[in-house]
C-alpha atoms as one frame of an Amber mdcrd trajectory, in Angstrom:
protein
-156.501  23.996 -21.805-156.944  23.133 -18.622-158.829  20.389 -19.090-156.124
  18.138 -21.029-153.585  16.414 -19.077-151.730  14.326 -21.416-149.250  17.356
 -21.313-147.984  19.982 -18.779-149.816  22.880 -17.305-148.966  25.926 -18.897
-148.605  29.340 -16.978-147.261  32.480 -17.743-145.394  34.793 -15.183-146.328
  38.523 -15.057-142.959  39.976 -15.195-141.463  41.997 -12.176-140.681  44.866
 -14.669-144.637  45.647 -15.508-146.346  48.173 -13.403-149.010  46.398 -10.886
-151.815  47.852 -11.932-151.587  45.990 -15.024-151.865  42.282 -13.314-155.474
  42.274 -12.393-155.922  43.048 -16.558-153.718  39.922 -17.286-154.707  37.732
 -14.709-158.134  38.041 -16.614-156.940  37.369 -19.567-154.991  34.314 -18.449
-158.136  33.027 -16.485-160.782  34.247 -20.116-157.989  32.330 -22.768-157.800
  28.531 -20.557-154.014  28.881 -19.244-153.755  26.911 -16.351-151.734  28.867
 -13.609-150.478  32.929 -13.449-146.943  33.205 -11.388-145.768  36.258  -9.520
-142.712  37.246  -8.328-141.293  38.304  -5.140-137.914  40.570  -6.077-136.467
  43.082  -3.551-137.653  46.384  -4.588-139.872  45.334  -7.339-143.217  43.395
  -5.898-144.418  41.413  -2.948-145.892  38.061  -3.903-148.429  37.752  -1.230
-150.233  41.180  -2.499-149.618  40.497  -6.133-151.466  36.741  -5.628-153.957
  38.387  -3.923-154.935  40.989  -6.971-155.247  37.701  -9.337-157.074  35.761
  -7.327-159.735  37.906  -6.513-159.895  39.130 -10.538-160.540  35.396 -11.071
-162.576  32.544 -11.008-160.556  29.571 -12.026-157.069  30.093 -12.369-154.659
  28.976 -10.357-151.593  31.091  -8.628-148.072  30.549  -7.727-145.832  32.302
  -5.606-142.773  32.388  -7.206-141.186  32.688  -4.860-141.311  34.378  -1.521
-137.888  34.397   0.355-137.745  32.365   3.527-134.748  34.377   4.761-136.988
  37.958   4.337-140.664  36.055   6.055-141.195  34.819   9.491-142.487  31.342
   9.134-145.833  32.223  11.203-146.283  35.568   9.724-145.924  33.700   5.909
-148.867  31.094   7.046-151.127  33.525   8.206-150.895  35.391   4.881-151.018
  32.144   2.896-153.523  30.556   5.125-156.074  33.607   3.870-155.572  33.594
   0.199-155.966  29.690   0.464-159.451  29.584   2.836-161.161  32.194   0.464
-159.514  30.421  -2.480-159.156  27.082  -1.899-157.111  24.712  -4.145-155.924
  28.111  -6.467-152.947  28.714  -4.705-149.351  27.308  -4.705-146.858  28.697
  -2.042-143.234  28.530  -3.874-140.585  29.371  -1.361-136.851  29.693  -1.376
-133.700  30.425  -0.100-133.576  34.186  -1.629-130.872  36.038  -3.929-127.834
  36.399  -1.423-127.098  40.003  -1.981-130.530  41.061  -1.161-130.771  38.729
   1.770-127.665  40.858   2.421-128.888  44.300   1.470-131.791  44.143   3.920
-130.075  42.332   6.633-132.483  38.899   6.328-129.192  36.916   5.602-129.151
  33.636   7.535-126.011  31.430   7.844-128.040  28.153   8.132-129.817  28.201
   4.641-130.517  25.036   3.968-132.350  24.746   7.770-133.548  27.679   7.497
-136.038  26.370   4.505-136.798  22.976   5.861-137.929  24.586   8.984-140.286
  27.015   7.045-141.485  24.404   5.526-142.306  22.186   8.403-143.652  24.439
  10.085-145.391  26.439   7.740-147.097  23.206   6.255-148.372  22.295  10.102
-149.870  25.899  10.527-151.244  25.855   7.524-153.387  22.480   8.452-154.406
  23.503  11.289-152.195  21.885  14.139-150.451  23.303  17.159-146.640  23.435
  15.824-144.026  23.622  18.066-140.800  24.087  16.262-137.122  24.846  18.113
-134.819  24.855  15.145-131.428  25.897  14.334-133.112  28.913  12.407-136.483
  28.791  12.987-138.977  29.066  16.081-142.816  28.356  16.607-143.465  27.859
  20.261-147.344  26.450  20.904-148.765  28.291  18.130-152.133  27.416  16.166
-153.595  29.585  12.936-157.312  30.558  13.810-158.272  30.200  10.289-156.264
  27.138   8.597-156.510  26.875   5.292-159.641  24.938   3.763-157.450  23.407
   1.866-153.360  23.077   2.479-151.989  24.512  -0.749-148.578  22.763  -2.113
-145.373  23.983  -0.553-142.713  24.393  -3.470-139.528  25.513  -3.724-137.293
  27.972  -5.866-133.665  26.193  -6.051-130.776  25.416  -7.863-127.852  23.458
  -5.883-127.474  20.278  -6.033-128.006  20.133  -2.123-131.118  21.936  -1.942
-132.781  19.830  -4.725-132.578  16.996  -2.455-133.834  19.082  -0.116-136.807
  19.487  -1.767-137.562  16.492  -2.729-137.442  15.538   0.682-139.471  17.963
   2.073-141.624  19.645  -0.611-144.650  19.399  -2.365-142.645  20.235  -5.953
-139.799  22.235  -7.101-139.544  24.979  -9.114-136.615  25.300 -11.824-135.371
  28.750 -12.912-135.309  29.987 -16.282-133.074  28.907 -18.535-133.249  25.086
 -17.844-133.463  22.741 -20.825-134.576  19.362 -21.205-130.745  18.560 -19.808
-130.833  20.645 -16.693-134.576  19.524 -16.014-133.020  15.320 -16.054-130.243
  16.580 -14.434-132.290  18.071 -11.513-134.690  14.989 -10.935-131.596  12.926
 -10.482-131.135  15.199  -6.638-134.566  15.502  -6.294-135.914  11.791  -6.820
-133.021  11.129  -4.511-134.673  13.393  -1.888-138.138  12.071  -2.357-136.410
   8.426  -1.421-135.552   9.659   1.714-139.053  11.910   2.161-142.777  11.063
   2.893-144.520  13.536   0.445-147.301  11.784  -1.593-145.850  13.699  -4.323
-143.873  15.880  -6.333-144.766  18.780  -9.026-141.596  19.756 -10.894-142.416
  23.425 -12.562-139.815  24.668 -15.190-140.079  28.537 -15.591-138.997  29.485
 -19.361-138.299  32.633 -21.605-140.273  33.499 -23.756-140.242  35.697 -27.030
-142.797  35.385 -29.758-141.056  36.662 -32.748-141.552  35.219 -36.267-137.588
  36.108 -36.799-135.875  34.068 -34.820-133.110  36.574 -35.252-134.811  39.264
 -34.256-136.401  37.652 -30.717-132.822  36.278 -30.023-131.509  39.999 -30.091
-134.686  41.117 -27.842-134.361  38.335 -24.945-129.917  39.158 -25.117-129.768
  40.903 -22.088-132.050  39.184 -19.928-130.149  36.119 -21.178-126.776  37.271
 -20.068-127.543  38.539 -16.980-129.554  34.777 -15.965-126.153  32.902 -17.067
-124.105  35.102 -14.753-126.212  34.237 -12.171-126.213  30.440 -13.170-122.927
  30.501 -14.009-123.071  29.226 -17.457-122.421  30.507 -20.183-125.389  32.571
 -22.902-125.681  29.863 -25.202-126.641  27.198 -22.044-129.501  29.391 -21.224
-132.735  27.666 -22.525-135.363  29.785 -24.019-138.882  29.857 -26.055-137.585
  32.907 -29.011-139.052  33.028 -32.050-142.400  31.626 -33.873-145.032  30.861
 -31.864-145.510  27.875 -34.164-142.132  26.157 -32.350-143.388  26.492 -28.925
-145.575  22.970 -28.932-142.403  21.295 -29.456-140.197  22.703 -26.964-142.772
  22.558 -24.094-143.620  18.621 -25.458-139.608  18.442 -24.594-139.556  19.918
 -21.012-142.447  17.547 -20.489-140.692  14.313 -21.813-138.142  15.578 -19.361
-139.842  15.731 -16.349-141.773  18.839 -16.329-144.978  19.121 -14.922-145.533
  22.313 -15.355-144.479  24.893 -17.517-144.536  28.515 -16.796-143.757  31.264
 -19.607-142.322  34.386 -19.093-142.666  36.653 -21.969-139.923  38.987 -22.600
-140.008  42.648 -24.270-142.878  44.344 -25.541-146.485  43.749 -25.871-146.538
  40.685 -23.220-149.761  40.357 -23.633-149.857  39.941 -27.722-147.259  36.888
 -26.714-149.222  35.327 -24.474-152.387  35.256 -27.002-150.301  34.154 -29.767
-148.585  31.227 -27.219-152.158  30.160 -25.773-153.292  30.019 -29.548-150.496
  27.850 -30.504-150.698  25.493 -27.418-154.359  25.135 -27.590-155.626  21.695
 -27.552
């Protein structure tokens, strides 16, 4: 699949809610059936995303992994490049480092809230991204603080900065300063136009070469529609709360996996460069054959 770029990558996300030991198994089977990239997740109390993309990179050979996304409120900028900096010198060019502002209540919960959000990620960026390559960064921010400090071991090879956001403000933001953006699930064609509009006026302002926009999706192979609509409900309702839309505005993949072409073609006629699944309910696995079967070209 990989090998085709007249459309999107395609990755799948291995869902906070499945027990660890079961990602080196999919990871494997991602990397064995061509999908292009494997996503993990970085939820409070769930998973860390620096150990879980270290697992599926060493289980593979060519596929490549996202962070999706580690909170820049919860990592110290110099700690999070040392840890990147590894898993991209022994992997180089496999890994994407998606970063982000992090769920307010957990930022909360743990006592990593900052006041200065929006600085606070720029800053992790910057100075994450000069670490990362090598240089001596010396950073004096409004959140964030590197005084004359160099990584040992760069990375071989500087692996994209992205970021997880949503606000209009932070789009810019990232278009600005990152190397892509990631959009949440439940964005549709709409939302994805709707975002590039901050974004592209971000990258106007910016100096990055360029810009990957990834659109994470639900996913529920089903071949009643009904029936896949019923098992993806809750998640549904409990990602429009926290979008702030209502159910029926929250895009999603349910049903046969005969449909799925299409509505991937239309996130990439939208802007998306990447598309990551996240199957929903049981056998996640059995989805993702039956998805990489149907998007096979």
């Amino acid at each position: 699949m990989s090998e085709d770029r007249t459309g999107p990558r395609i990755g799948f996300m291995f869902d906070r809610g499945r027990p660890p030991e079961e990602l080196p198994g999919y990871a494997a089977l991602l990397d064995e059936r061509g999908a292009d990239d494997l996503w993990v997740v970085e939820d409070l109390g769930w998973t860390g995303s620096i150990s879980a993309a270290a697992l599926a990179l060493a289980g593979t050979r060519r596929l490549r992994v996202g962070l999706g996304i580690a909170p820049v409120a919860l990592r110290n900028a110099a700690l999070l490049a040392m840890e990147v900096g590894n898993l991209a010198r022994v992997h180089p060019g496999r890994l994407v480092a998606g970063v982000g502002h992090g769920v307010p209540e957990w930022m909360r919960q743990v006592g990593a809230e900052h006041a200065g959000k929006l600085a606070m990620l720029e800053e992790t960026i910057v100075a994450v991204r000069g670490l990362l390559a090598g240089d001596e960064v010396v950073l004096h921010g409004r959140e964030v603080t590197v005084d004359g400090l160099r990584l040992v071991h760069p990375a071989a090879v500087v692996p994209p900065i992205v970021t997880g956001v949503v606000r209009p403000r932070s789009l810019e933001l990232s278009g600005r300063v990152a190397d892509g953006t990631i959009l949440a699930e439940g964005a549709g064609p709409a939302q994805v136009a709707a975002a590039l509009t901050h974004i592209d006026r971000g990258r106007a302002a910016g100096d990055r070469p360029g810009h990957e926009l990834i659109v994470f999706a639900f996913l529920r192979v089903d071949d009643d529609r009904d029936r896949a609509a019923e098992a993806a409900r809750e998640v549904v309702a409990g990602q429009a709360a926290w979008l702030g839309v209502e159910p029926s505005e929250v895009f999603g993949m349910f049903g046969p996996a005969s449909v799925l072409p299409a509505q991937v073609e239309a996130l990439h006629r939208a802007g998306a460069g990447t598309v990551v699944l996240r199957p929903l309910g049981a056998d996640p696995d059995g989805q993702t054959r039956a998805a990489l079967a149907a998007l096979a070209r």
